[in-house]
Backbone atoms as SQL, in Angstrom:
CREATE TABLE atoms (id INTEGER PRIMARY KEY, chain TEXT, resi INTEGER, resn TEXT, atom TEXT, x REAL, y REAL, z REAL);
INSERT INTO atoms VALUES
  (1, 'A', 1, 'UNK', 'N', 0.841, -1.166, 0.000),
  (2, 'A', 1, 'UNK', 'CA', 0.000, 0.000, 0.000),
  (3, 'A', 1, 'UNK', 'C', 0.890, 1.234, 0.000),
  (4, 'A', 2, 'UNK', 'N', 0.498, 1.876, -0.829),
  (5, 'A', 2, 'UNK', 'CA', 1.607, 3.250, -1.075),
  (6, 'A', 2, 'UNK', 'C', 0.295, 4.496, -0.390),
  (7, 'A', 3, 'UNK', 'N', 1.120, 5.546, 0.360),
  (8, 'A', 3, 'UNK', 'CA', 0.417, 6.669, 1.263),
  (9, 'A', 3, 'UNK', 'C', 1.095, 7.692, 0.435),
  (10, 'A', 4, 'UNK', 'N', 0.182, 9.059, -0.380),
  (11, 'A', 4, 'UNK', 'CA', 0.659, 10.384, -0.393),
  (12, 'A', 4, 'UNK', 'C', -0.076, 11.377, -0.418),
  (13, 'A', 5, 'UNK', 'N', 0.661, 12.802, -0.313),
  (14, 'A', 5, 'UNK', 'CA', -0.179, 13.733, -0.058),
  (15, 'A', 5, 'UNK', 'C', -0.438, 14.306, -1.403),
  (16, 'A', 6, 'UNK', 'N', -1.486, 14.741, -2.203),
  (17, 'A', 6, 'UNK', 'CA', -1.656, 15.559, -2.775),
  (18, 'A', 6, 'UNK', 'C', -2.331, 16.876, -2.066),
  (19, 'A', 7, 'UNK', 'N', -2.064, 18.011, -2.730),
  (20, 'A', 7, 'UNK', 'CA', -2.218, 19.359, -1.427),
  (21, 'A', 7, 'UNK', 'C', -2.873, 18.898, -0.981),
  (22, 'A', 8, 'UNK', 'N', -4.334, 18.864, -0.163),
  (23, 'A', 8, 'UNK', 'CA', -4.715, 18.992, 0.942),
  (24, 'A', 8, 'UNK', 'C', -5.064, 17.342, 1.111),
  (25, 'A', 9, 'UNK', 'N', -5.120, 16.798, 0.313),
  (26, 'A', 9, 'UNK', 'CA', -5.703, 15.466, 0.000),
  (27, 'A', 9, 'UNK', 'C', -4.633, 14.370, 0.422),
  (28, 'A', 10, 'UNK', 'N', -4.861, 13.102, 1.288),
  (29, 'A', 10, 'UNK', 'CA', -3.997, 12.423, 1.310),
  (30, 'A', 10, 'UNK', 'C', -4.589, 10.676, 0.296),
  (31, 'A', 11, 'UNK', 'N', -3.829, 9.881, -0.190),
  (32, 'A', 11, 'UNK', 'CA', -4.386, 8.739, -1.035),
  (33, 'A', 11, 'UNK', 'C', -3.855, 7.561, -0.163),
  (34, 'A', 12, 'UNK', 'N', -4.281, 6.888, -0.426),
  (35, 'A', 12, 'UNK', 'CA', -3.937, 4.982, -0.104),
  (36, 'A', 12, 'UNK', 'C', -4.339, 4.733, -1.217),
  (37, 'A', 13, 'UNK', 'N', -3.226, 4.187, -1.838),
  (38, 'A', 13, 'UNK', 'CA', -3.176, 3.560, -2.716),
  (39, 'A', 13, 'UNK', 'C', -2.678, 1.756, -3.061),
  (40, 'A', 14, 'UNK', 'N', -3.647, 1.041, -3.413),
  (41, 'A', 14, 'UNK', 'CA', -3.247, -0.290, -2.726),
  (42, 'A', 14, 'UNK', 'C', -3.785, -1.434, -4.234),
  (43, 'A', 15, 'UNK', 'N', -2.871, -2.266, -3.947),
  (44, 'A', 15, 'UNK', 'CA', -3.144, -3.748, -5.226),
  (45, 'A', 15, 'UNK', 'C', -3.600, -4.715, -3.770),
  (46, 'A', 16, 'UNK', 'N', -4.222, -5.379, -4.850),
  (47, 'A', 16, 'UNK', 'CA', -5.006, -6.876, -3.995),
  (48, 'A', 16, 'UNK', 'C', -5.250, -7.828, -4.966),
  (49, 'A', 17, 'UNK', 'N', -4.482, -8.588, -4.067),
  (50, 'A', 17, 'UNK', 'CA', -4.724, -10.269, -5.544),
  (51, 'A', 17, 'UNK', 'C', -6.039, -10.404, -5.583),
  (52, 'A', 18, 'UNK', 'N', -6.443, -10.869, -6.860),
  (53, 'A', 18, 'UNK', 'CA', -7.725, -11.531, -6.874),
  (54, 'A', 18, 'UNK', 'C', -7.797, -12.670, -6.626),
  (55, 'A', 19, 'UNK', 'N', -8.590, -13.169, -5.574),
  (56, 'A', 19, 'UNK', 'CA', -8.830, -14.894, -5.368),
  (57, 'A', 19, 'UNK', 'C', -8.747, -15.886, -6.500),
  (58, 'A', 20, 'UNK', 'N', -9.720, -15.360, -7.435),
  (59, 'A', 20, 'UNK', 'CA', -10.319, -16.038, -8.692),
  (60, 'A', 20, 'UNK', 'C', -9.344, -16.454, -9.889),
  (61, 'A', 21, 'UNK', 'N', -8.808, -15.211, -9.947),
  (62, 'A', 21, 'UNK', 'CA', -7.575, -15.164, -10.978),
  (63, 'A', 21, 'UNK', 'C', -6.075, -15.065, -10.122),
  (64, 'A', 22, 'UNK', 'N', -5.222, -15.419, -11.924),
  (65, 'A', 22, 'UNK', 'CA', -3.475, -14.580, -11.280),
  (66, 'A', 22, 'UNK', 'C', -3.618, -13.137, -10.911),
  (67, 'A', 23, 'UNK', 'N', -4.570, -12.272, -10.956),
  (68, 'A', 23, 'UNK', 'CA', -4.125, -10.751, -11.206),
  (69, 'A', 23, 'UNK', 'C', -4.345, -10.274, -9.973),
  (70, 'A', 24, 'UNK', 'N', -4.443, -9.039, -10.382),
  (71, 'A', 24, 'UNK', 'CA', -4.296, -7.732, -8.998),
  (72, 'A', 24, 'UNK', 'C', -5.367, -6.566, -9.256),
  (73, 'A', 25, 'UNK', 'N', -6.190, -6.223, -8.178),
  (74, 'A', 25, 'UNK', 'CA', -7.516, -5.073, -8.582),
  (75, 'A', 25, 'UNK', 'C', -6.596, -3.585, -7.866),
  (76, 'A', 26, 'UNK', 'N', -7.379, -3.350, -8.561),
  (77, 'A', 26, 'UNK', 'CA', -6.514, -1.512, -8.152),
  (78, 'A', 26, 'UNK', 'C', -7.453, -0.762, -7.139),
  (79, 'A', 27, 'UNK', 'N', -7.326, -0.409, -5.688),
  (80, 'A', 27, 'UNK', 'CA', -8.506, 0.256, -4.935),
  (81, 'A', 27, 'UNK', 'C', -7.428, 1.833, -4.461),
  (82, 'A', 28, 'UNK', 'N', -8.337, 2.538, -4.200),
  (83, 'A', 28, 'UNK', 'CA', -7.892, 3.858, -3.938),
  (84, 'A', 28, 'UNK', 'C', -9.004, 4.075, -2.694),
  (85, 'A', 29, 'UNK', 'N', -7.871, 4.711, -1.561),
  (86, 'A', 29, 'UNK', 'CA', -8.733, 5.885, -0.552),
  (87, 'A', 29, 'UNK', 'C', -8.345, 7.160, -0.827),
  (88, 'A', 30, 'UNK', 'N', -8.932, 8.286, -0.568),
  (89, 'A', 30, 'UNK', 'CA', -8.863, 9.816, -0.490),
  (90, 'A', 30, 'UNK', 'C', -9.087, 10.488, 0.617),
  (91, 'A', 31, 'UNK', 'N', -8.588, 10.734, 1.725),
  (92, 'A', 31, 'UNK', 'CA', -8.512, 11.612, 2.626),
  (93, 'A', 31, 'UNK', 'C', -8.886, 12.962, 2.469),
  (94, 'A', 32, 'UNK', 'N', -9.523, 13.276, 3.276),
  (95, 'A', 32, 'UNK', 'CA', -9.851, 14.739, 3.054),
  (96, 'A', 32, 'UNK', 'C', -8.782, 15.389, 4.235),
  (97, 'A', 33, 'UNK', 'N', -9.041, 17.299, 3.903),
  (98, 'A', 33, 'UNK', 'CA', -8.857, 17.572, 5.604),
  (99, 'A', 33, 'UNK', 'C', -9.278, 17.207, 6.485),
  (100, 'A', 34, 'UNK', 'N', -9.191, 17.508, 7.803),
  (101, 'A', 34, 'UNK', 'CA', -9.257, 17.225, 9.315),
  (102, 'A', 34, 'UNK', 'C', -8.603, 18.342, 10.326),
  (103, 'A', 35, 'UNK', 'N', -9.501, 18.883, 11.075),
  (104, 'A', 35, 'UNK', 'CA', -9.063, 19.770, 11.873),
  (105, 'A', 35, 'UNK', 'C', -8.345, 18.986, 12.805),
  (106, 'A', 36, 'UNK', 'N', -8.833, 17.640, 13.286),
  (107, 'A', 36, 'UNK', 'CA', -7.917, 17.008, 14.729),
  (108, 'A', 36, 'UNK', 'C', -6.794, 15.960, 13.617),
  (109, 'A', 37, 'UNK', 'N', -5.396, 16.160, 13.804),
  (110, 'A', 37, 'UNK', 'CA', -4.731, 15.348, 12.724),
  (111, 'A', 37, 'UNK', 'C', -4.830, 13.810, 13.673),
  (112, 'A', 38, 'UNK', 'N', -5.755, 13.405, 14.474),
  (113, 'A', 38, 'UNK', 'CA', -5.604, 11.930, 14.781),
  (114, 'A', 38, 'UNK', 'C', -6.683, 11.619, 14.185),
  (115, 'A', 39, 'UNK', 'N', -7.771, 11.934, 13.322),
  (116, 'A', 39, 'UNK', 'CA', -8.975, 11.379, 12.724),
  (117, 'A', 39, 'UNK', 'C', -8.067, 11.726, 11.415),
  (118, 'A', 40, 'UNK', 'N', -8.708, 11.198, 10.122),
  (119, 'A', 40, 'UNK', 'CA', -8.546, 10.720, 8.745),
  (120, 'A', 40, 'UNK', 'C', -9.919, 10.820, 8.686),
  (121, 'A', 41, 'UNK', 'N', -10.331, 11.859, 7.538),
  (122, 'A', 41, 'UNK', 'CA', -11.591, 12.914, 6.727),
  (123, 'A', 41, 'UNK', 'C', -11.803, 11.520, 5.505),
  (124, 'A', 42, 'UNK', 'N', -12.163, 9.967, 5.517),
  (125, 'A', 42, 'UNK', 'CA', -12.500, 9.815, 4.058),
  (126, 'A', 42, 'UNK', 'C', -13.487, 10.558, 3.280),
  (127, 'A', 43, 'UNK', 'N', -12.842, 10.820, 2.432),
  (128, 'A', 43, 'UNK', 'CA', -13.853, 11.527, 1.060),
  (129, 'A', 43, 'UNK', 'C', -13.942, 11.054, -0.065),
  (130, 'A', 44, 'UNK', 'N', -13.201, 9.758, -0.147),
  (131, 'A', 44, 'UNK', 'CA', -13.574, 8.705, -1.337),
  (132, 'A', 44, 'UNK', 'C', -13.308, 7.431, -0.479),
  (133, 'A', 45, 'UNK', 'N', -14.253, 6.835, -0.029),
  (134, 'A', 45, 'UNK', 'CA', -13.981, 5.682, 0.722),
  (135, 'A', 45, 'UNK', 'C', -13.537, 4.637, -0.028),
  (136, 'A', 46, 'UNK', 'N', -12.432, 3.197, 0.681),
  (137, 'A', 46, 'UNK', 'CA', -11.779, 2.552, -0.153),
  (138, 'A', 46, 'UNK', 'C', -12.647, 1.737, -0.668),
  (139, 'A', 47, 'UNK', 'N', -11.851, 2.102, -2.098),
  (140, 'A', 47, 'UNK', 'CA', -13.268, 0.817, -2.879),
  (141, 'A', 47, 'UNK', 'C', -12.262, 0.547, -4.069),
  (142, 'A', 48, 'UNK', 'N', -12.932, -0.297, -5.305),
  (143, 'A', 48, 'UNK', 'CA', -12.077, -1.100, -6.368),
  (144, 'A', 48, 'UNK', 'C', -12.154, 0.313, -7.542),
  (145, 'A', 49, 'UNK', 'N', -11.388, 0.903, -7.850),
  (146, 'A', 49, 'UNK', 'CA', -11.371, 1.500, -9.038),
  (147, 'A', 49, 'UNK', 'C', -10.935, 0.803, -10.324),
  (148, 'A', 50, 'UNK', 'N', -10.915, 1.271, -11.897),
  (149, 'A', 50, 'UNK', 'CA', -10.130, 0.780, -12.872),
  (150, 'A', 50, 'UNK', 'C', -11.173, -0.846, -12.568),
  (151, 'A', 51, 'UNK', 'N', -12.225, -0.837, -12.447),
  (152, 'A', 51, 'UNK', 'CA', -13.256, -2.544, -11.994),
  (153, 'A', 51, 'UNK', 'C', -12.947, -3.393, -13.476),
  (154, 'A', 52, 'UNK', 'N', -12.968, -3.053, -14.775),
  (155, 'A', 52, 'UNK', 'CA', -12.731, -3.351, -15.835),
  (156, 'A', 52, 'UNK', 'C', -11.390, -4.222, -16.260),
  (157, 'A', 53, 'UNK', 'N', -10.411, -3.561, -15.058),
  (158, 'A', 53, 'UNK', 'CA', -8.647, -4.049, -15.670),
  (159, 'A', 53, 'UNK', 'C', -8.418, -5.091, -14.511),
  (160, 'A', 54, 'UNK', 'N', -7.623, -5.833, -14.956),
  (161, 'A', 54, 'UNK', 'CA', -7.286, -6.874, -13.921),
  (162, 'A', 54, 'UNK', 'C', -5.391, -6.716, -14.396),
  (163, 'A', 55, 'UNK', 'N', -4.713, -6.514, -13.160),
  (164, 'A', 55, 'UNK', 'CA', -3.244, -5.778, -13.435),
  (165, 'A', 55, 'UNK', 'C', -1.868, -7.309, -13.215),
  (166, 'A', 56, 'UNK', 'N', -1.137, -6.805, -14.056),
  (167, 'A', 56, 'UNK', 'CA', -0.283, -8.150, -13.784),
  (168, 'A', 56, 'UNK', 'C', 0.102, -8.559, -12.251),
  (169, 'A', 57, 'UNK', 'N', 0.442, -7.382, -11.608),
  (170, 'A', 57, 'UNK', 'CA', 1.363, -7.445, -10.056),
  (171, 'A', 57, 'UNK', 'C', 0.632, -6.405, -9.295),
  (172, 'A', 58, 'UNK', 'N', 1.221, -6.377, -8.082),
  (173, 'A', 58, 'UNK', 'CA', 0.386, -5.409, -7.396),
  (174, 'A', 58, 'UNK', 'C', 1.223, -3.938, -7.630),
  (175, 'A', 59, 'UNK', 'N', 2.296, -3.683, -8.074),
  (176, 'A', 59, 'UNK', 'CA', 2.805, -2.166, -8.690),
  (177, 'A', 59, 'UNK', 'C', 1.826, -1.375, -9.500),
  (178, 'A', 60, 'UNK', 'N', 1.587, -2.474, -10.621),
  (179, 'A', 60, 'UNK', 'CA', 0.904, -2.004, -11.651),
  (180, 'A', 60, 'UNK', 'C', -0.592, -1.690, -10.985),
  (181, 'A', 61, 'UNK', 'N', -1.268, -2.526, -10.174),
  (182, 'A', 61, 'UNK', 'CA', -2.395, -1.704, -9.748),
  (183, 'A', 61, 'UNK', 'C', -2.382, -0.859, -8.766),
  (184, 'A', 62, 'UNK', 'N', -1.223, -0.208, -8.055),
  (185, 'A', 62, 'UNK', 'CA', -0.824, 0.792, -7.277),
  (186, 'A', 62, 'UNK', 'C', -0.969, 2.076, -8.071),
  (187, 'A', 63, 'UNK', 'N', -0.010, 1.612, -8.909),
  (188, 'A', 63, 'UNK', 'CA', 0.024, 2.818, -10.589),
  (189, 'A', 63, 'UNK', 'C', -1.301, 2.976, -10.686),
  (190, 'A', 64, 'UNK', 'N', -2.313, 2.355, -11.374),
  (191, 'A', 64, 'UNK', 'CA', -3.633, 2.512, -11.649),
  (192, 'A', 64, 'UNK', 'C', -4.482, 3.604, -11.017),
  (193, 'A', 65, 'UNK', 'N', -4.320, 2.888, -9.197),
  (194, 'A', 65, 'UNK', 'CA', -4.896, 3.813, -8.682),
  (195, 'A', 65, 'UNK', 'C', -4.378, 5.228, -8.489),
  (196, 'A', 66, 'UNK', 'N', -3.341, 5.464, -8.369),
  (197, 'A', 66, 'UNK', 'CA', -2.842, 6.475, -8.035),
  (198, 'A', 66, 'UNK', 'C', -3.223, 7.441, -9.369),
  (199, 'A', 67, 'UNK', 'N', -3.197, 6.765, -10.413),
  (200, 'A', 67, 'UNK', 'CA', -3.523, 7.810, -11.851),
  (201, 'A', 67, 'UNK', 'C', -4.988, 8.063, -11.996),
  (202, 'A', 68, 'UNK', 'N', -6.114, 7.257, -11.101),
  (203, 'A', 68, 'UNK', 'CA', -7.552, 7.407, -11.187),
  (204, 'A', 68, 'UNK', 'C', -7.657, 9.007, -9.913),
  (205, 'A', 69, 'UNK', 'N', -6.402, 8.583, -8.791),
  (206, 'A', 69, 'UNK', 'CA', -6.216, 9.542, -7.364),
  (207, 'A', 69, 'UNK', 'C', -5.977, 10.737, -8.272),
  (208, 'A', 70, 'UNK', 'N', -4.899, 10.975, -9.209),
  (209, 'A', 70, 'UNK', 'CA', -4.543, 12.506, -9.381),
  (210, 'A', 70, 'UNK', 'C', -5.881, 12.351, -10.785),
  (211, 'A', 71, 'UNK', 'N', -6.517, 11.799, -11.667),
  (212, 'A', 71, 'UNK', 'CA', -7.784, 12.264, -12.205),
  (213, 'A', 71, 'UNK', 'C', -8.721, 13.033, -11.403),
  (214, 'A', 72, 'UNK', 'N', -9.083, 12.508, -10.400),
  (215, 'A', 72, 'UNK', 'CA', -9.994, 12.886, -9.867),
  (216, 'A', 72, 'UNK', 'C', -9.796, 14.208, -8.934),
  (217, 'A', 73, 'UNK', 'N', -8.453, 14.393, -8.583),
  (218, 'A', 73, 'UNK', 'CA', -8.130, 15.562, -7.658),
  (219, 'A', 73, 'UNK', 'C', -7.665, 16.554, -8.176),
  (220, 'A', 74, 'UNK', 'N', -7.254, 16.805, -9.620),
  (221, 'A', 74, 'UNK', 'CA', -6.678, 17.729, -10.819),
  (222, 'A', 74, 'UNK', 'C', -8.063, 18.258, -11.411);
């Protein structure tokens, strides 16, 4: 699972084997602000993005998400 900040926004970005198959699903969280920094603001709760692609390794669906993370925050 890869963690970064975009300005105010923080991501989790994470691969997960699929049971079924060899591959890897791509899921993304989005953090919002937070006035108390011990709570975490989700504002895109973790879920499967890219549902269509099934990724060779879990890099490649790290990549995925992270390019659906800066779509959506650009």
């Amino acid at each position: 699972m890869r963690t970064e900040t975009i300005g105010e926004y923080e991501i989790e970005c994470a691969g997960m084997r699929l049971p079924e198959t060899d591959g890897w699903a791509a899921f993304l969280t989005v953090y919002g602000p937070s006035r108390n920094p011990m709570h975490r603001n989700p504002v895109f709760p973790s879920q499967r993005v890219a549902v269509e692609n099934v990724f060779p390794d879990e890099a490649a669906a790290e990549e995925e998400a992270r390019r659906v993370a800066l779509a959506m925050l650009h």
